[in-house]
N, CA, C and O atoms as a GROMACS GRO file, in nm:
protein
  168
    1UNK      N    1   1.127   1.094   4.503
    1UNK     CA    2   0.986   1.086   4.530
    1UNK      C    3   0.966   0.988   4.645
    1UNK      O    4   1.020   0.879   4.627
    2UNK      N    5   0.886   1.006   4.779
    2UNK     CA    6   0.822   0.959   4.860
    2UNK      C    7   0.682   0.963   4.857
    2UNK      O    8   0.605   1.057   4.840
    3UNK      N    9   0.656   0.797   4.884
    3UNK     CA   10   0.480   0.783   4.852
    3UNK      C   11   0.486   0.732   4.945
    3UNK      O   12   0.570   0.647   4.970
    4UNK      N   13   0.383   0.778   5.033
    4UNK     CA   14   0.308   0.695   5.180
    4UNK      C   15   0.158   0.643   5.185
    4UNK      O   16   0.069   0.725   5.167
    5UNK      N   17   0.139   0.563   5.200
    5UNK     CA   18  -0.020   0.557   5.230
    5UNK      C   19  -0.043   0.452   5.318
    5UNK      O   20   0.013   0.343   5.333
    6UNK      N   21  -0.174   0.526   5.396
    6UNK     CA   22  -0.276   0.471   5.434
    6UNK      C   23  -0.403   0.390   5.392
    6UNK      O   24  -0.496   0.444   5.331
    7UNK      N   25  -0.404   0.290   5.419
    7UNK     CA   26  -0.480   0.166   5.354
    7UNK      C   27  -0.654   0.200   5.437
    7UNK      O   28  -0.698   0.202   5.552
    8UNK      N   29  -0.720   0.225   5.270
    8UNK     CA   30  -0.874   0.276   5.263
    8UNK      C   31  -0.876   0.418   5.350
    8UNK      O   32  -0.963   0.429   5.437
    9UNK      N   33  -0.750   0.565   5.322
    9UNK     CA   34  -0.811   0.632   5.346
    9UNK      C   35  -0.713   0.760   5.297
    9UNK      O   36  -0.781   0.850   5.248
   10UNK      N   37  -0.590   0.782   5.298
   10UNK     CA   38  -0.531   0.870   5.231
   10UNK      C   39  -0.380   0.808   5.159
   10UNK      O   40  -0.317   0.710   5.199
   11UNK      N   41  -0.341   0.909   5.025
   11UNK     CA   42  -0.199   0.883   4.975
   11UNK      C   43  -0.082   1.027   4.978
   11UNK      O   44  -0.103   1.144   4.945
   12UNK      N   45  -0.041   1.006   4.995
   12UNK     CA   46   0.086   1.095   5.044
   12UNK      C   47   0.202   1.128   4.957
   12UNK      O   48   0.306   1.063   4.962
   13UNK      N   49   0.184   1.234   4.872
   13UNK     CA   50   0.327   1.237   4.767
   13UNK      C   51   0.423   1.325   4.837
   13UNK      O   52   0.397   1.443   4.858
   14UNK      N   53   0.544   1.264   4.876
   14UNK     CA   54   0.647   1.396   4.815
   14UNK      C   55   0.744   1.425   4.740
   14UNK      O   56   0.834   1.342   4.752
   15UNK      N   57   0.762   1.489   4.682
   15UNK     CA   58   0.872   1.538   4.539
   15UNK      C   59   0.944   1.581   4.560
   15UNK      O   60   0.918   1.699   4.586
   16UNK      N   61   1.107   1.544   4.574
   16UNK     CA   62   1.231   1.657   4.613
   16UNK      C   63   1.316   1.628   4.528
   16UNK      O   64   1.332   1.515   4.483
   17UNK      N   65   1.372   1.718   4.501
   17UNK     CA   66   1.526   1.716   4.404
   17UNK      C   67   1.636   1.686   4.474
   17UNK      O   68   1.594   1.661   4.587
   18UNK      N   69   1.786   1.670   4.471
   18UNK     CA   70   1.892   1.697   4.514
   18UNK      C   71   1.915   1.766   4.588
   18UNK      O   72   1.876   1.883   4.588
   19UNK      N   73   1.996   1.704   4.688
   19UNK     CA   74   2.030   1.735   4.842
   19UNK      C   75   1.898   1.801   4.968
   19UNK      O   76   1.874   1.878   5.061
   20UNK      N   77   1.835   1.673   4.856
   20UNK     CA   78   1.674   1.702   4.961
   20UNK      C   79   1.614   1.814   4.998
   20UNK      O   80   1.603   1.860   5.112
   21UNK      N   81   1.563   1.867   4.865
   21UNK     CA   82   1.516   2.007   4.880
   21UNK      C   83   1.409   1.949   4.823
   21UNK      O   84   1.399   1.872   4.728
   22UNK      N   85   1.284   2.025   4.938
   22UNK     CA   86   1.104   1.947   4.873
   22UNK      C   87   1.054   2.037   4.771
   22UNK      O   88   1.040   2.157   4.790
   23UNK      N   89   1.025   1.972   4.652
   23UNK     CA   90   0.939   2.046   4.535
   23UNK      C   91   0.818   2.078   4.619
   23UNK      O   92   0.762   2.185   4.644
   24UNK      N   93   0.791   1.937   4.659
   24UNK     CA   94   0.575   1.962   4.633
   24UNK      C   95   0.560   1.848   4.727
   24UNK      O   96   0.616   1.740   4.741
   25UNK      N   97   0.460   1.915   4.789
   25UNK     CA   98   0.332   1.754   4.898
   25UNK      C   99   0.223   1.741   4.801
   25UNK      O  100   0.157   1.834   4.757
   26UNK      N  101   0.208   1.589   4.765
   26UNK     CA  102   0.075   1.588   4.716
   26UNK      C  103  -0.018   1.483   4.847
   26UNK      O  104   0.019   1.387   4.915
   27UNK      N  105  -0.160   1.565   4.836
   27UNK     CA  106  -0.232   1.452   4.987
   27UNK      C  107  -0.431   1.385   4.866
   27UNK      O  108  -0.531   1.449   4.833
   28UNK      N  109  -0.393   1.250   4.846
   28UNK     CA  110  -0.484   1.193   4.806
   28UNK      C  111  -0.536   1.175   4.838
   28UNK      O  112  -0.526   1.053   4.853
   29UNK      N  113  -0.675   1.230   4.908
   29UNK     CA  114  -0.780   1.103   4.941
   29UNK      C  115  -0.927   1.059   4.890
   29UNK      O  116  -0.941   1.091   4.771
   30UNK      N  117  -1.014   1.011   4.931
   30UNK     CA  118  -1.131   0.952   4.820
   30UNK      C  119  -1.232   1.093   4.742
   30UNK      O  120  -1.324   1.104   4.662
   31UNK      N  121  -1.170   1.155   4.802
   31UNK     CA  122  -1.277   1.267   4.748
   31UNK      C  123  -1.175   1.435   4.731
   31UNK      O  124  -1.197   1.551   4.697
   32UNK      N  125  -1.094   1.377   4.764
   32UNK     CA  126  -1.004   1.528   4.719
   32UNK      C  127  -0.877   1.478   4.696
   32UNK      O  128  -0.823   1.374   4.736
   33UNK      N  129  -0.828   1.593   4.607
   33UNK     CA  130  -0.640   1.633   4.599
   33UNK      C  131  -0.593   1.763   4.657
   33UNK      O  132  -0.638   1.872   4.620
   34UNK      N  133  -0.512   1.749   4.740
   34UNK     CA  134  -0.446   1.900   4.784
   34UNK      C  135  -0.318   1.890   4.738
   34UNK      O  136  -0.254   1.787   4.756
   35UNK      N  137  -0.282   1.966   4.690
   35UNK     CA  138  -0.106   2.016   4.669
   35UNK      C  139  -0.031   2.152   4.756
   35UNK      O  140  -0.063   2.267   4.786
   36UNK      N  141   0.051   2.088   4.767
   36UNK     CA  142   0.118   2.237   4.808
   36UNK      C  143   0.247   2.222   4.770
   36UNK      O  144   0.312   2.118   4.772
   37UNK      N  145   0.290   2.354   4.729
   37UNK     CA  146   0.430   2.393   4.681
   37UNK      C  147   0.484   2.442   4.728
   37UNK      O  148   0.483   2.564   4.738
   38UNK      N  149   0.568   2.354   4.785
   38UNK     CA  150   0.651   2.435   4.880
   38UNK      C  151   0.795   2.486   4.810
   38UNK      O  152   0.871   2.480   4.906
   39UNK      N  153   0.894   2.546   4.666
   39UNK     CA  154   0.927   2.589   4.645
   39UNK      C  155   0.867   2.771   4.646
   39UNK      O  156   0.925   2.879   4.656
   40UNK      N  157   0.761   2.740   4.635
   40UNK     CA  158   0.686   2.898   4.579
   40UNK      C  159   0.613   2.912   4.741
   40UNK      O  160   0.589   3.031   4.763
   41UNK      N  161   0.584   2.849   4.822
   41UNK     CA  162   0.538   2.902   4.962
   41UNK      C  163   0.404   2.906   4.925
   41UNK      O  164   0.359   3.020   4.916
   42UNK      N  165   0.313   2.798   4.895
   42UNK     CA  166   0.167   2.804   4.862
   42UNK      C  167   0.114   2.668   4.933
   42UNK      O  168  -0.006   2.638   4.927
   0.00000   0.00000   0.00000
């Protein structure tokens, strides 16, 4: 897991398994969540 953020304005997830293959982006900010899955291409 990689967490990034920007101070007072977005948070940044990403989720990968072994040999760095990305599950999922998660993008936080004050008024929304977006995900995307990038195993399934969404």
């Amino acid at each position: 897991m990689n967490i990034r953020m920007q101070y007072d304005s977005a948070i940044w997830v990403r989720i990968g398994g072994p040999l760095n293959v990305e599950g999922a982006r998660i993008l936080i900010t004050r008024d929304s969540i977006k995900v995307t899955n990038r195993l399934e291409g969404r």
